[in-house]
Steps between C-alpha positions, in 0.01 A plus 500: 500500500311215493561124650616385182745810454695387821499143424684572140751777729577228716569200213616731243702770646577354882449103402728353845356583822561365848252237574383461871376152662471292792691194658344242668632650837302789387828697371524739242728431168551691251583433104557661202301416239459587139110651406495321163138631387174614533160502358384819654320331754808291672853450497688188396853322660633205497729263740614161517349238667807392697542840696375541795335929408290180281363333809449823725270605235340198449376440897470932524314576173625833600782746403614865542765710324679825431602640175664810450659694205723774502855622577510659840214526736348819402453398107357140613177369437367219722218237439391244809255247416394197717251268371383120461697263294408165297693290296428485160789187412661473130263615261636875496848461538590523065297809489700654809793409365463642116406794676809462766772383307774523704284216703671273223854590660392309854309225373640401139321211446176354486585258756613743789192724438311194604539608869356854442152534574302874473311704781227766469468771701111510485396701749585770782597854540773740396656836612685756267707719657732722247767747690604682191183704518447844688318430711516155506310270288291179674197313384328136616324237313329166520486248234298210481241477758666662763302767666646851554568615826509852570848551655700830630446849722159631485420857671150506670190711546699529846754780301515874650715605197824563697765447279657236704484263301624711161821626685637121561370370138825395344317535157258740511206305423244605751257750316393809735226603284186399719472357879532196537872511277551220266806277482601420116525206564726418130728726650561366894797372628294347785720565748226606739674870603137606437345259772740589753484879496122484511355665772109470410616158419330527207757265282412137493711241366330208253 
């Protein structure tokens, strides 16, 4: 899938997620707020001015959440994102409620929707990570300008071809097929059994 493809999952099939910020005594609080669109390049939420999730992410300009679908552990599908935030004030708020319309229900009138203002998610990184799939399912991205980073277990020209590494693999996703092995890496856990079994210590953790 492509970044747009998880930004429409998470408003359109997931759409509340736990929100993570920061307190001025350098606490985390959490939230739970509704994903209300995107454009394919960003997400869109809104708060009122008055709370106080408003003014942590007005001195932070930074957020990270959690949202997950499914009805037991092993059919759920989980998207992390954390990423820069601006406010955008007013100007959205009719289009996100025509397309939210139970947003009506909260804030009836013209007058109380005066204290909602709209944030962007403009920029940052995201995880997918989907437990319904054998062997499991995981894939990062960046949006915006966010760079990359190469994250994960990585086996090295250091590998003698043992097998260590395969017997502890909870998922089976270290390929055998030419020295050094390669780690999936769509497929790992990373729960670094691979790293600590190693005895060329040719597994190297990015």
């Amino acid at each position: 899938m492509e970044t747009k493809d998880y930004f429409r999952y998470i408003v359109n099939e997931i759409h509340t997620v736990v929100i993570a910020t920061v307190d001025n005594e350098g606490f985390p609080v959490t939230a739970a707020i509704d994903m209300l669109d995107t454009d394919d390049r960003s997400l869109y939420f809104l708060t009122a001015k008055g709370k106080e999730f408003y003014d942590r992410l007005k001195k932070r300009k930074f957020l990270a959440f959690t949202a997950m679908k499914g009805k037991d552990t092993m059919s759920r599908v989980a998207v992390s994102v954390r990423g820069k935030v601006k406010e955008l004030g007013y100007e959205k708020i009719p289009q996100l409620f025509e397309k939210n319309s139970y947003m009506y229900e909260i804030y009836p009138t013209d007058e109380s929707r005066q204290a909602l203002t709209v944030f962007q998610i403009y920029e940052g990184t995201e995880e997918w990570f989907d437990l319904s799939k054998k062997p499991i399912e995981r894939a990062s991205f960046v949006f915006g300008k966010e760079n990359m980073e190469t994250k994960g277990y990585f086996i090295t020209d250091n590998c003698i071809g043992c097998n260590k590494c395969v017997e502890v693999c909870p998922q089976t996703c270290i390929i055998t097929a030419t020295i050094p092995y390669i780690i999936e890496q769509n497929h790992c856990l990373h729960c670094g059994n691979c790293l600590t079994v190693c005895p060329a210590r040719a597994v190297e953790r990015r």
